[in-house]
C-alpha positions in Angstrom: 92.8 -183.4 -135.4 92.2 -180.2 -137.3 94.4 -178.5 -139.7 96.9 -175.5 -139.2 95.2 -173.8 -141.7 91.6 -174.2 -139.8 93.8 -173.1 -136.7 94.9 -169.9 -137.7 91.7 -168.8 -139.2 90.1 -170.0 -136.1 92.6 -167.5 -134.0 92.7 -165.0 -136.4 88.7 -164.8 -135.9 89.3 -164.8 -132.1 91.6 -162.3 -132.2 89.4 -159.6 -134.0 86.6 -160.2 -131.5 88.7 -160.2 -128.2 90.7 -156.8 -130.1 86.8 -155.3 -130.7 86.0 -156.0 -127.4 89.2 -154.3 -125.5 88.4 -151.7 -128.1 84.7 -150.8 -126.9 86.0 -151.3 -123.4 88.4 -148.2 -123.7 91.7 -150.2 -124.5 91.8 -148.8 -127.6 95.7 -149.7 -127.9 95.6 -152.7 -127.0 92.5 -153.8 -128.6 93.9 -152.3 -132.2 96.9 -154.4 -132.0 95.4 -157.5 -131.3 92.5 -156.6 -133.5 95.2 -156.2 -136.9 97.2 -159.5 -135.9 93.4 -161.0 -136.0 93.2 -159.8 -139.2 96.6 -161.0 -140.7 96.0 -164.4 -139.1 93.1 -164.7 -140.8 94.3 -163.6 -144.3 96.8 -165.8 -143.4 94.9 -168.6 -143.0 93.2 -168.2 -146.0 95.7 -168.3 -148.3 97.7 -171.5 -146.9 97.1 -174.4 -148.6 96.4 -177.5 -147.2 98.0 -180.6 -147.4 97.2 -183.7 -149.2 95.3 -186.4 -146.1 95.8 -189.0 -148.5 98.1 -190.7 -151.0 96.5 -192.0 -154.2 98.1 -194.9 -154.2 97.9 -196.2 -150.4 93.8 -195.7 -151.1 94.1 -197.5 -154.1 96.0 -200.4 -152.4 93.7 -200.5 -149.4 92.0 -203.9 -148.6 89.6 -205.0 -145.4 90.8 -206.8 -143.1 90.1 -210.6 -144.0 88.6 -211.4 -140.3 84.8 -213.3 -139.1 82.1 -211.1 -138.2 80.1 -211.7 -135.2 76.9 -213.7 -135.9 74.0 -211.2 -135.5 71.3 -214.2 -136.6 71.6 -213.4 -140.4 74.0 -213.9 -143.0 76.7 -211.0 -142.5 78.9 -209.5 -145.0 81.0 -206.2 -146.0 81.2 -204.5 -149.6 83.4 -201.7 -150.3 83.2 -200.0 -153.6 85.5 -197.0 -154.6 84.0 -194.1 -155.3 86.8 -192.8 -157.9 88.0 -194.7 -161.4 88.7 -197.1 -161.6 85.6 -198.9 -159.7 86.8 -201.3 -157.3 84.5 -203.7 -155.2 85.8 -205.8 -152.4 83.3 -208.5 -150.4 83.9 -210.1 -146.9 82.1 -212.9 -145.7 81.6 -212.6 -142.5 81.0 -216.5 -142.4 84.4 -218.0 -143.6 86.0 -214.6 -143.6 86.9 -215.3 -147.5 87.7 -211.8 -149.3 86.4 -211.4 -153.0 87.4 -208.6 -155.3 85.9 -207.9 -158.4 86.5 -204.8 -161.2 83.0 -202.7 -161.2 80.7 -202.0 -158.8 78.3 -204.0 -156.4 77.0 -207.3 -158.5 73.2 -208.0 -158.4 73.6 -211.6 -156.3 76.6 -212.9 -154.9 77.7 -216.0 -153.9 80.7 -216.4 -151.7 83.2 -218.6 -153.1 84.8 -219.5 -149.9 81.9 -221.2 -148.5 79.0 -221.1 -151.1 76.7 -218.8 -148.8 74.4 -217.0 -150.8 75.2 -213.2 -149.4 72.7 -210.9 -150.7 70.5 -211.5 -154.1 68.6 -208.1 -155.7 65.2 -208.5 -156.6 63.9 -207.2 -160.2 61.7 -204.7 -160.0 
């Protein structure tokens, strides 16, 4: 769903071209209205502000969703690491469906400690 504010600039745009357009056809009138409401949608539109999509602390409270994965014939698993401070890493098994969270970002190896799988391990370089 888009935003009023991408709305009314999206009109406001409309409106100048359909307003130029009765304009070059001869509805000069006509055209010139709708061509200045175009124009103060549009300036509208760019000064609203838009609203806040999320609320810090609902993102900062969000977990998966502690169920299996299907079995794709390899170990399966889910990491999610926030992006903002402070770093937050959560793991699913998709084995045993056990969720780990940890402080910091994605560890080197993991074990799960649900079921002792070995889930990814990061070779040295």
């Amino acid at each position: 769903m888009t935003s009023l504010r991408r709305r009314v600039i999206g009109l406001g745009c409309a409106f100048v071209i359909f307003g130029g357009a009765l304009s070059a056809g001869g509805l000069w009138t006509f055209g010139g209205t709708i061509g200045i409401w175009g124009i103060i949608a549009f300036v509208a539109g760019m000064f609203m502000q838009e609203p806040d999509r999320f609320d810090p602390e609902e993102v900062a409270s969000w977990r998966p969703s502690a169920a299996p994965m299907a079995n794709a014939g390899r170990t399966m698993y889910r990491v999610d690491t926030t992006i903002d401070e402070p770093i937050h890493t959560t793991v699913l098994c998709g084995s045993c469906a056990h969720l780990a969270e940890m402080d910091g970002p994605r560890p080197a190896t993991f074990t799960c400690p649900g079921c002792g799988l070995l889930l990814w391990e990061d070779e040295e370089e």
